[in-house]
VOVOZA-337401 format. One record per residue (C-alpha): residue number from 0; residue in three letters; x, y, z. Coordinates in pm, whole numbers, plus 50000, padded with zeros to 5 digits. Example, Ala and Ser with C-alpha at 12.3 -4.5 7.8 and 13.67 -1.06 7.14 Angstrom:
<sites>
<site num="0" residuo="ALA" c1="51230" c2="49550" c3="50780"/>
<site num="1" residuo="SER" c1="51367" c2="49894" c3="50714"/>
</sites>
This chain:
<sites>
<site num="0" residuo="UNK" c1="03762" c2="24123" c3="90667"/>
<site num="1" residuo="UNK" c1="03631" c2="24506" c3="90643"/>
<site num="2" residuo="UNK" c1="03368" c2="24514" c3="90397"/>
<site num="3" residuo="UNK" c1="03412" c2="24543" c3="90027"/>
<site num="4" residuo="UNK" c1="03202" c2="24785" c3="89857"/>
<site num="5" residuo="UNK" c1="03110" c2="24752" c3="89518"/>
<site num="6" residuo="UNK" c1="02996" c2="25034" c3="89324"/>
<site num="7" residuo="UNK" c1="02926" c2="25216" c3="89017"/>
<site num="8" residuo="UNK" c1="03282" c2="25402" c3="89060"/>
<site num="9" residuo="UNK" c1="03480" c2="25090" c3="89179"/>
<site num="10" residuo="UNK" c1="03353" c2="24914" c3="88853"/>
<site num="11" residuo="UNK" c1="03449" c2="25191" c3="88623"/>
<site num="12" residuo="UNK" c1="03806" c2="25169" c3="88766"/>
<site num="13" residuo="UNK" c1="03994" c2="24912" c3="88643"/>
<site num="14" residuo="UNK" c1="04245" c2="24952" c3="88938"/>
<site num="15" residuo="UNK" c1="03967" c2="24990" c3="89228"/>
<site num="16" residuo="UNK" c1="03790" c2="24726" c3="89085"/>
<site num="17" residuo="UNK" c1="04109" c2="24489" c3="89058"/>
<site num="18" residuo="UNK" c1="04192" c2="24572" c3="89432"/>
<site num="19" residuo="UNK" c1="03797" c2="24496" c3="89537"/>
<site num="20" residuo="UNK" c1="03854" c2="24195" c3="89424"/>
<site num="21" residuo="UNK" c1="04187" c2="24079" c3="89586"/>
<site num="22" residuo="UNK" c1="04071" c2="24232" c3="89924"/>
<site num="23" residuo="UNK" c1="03773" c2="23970" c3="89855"/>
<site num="24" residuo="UNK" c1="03977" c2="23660" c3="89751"/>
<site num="25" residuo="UNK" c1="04280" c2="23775" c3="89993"/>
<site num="26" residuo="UNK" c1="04041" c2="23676" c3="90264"/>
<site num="27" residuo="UNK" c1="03930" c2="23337" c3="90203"/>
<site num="28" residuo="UNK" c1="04103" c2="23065" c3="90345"/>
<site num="29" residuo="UNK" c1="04022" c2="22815" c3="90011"/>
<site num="30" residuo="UNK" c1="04217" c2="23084" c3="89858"/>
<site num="31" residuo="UNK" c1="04527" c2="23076" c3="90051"/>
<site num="32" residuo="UNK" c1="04548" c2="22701" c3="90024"/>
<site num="33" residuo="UNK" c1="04492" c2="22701" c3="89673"/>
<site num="34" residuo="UNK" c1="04768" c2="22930" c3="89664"/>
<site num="35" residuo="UNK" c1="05066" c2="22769" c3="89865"/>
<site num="36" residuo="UNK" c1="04929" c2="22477" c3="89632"/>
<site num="37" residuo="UNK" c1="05008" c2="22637" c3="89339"/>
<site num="38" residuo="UNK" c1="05349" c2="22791" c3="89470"/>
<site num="39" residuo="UNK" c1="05464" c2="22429" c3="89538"/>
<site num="40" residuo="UNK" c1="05379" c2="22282" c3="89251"/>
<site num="41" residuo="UNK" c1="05599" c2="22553" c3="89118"/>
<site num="42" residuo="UNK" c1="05902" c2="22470" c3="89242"/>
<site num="43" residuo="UNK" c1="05873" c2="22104" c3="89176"/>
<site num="44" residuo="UNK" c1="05832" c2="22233" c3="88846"/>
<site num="45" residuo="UNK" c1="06094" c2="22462" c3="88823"/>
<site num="46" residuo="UNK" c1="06308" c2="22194" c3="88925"/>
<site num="47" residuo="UNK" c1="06246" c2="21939" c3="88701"/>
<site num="48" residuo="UNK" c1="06325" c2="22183" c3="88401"/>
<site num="49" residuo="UNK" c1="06551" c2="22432" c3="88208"/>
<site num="50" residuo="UNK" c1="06553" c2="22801" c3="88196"/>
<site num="51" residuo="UNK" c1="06451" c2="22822" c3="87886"/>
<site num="52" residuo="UNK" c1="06114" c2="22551" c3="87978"/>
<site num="53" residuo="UNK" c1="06072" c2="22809" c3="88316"/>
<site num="54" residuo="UNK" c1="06077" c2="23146" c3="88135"/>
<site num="55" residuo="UNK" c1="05850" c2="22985" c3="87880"/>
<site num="56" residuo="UNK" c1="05593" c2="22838" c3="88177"/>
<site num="57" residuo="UNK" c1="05597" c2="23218" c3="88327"/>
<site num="58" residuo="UNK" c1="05498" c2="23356" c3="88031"/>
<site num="59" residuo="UNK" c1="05200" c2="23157" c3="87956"/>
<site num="60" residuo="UNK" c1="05100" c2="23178" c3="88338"/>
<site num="61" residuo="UNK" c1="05092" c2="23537" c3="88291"/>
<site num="62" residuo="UNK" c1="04894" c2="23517" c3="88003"/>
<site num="63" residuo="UNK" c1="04653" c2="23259" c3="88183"/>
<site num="64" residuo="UNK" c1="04618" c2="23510" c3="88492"/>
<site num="65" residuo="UNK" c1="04550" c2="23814" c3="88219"/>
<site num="66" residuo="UNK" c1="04260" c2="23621" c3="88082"/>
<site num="67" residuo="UNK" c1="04126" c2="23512" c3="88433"/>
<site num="68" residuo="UNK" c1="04143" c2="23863" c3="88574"/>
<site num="69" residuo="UNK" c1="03989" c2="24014" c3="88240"/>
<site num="70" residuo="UNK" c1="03673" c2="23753" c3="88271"/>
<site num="71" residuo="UNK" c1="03643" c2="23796" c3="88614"/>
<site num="72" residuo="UNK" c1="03625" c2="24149" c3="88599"/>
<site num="73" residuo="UNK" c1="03352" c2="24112" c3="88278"/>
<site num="74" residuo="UNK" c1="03167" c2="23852" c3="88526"/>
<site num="75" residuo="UNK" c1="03131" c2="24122" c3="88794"/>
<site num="76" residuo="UNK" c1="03046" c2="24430" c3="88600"/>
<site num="77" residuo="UNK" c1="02758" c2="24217" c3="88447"/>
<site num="78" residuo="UNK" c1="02629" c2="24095" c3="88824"/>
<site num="79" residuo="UNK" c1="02647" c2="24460" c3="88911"/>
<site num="80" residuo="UNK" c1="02443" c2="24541" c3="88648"/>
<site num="81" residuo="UNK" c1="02202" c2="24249" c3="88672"/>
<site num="82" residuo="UNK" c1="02154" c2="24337" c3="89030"/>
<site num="83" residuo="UNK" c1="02076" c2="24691" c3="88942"/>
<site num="84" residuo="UNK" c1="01798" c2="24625" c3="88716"/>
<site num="85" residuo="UNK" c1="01648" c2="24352" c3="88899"/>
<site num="86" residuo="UNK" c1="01667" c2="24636" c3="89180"/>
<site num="87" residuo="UNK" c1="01484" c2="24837" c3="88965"/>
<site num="88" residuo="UNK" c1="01229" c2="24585" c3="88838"/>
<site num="89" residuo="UNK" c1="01128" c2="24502" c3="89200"/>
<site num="90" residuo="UNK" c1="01048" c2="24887" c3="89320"/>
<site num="91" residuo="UNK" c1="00792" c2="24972" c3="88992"/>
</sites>
């Protein structure tokens, strides 16, 4: 994986900063199982249930990923900024 940078201008940018961090989680392997996981659950789900139950499952699964994405990106501006000042703290 080429290096992710993470700077004062990725964090300010919702988009750059949203596309740091899939570059970062597209490369783990823990990731990628959790993923096909998640996608097979899915259609064993889907499956077993009506439209109506699968539009209503999407919907909330959005909603879910909104709120991950949303802390995640909180969680990282904050270790930015933690780094910086204990960056700063060590050089007086």
């Amino acid at each position: 994986m080429k290096r992710v940078k993470l700077t004062p201008k990725v964090l300010k940018d919702e988009d750059a900063l949203g596309a740091a961090i899939d570059r970062v989680i597209g490369s783990s392997r823990k990731s990628a199982k959790l993923s096909s996981r998640v996608r097979r659950a899915q259609r064993h789900l889907r499956r077993a249930v009506d439209e109506r139950a699968w539009k209503l499952y999407l919907a909330l699964e959005e909603t879910v990923n909104a709120r991950v994405m949303h802390e995640d990106e909180r969680l990282i501006r904050w270790a930015f900024g933690e780094g910086l000042r204990q960056g700063r703290r060590r050089r007086r």
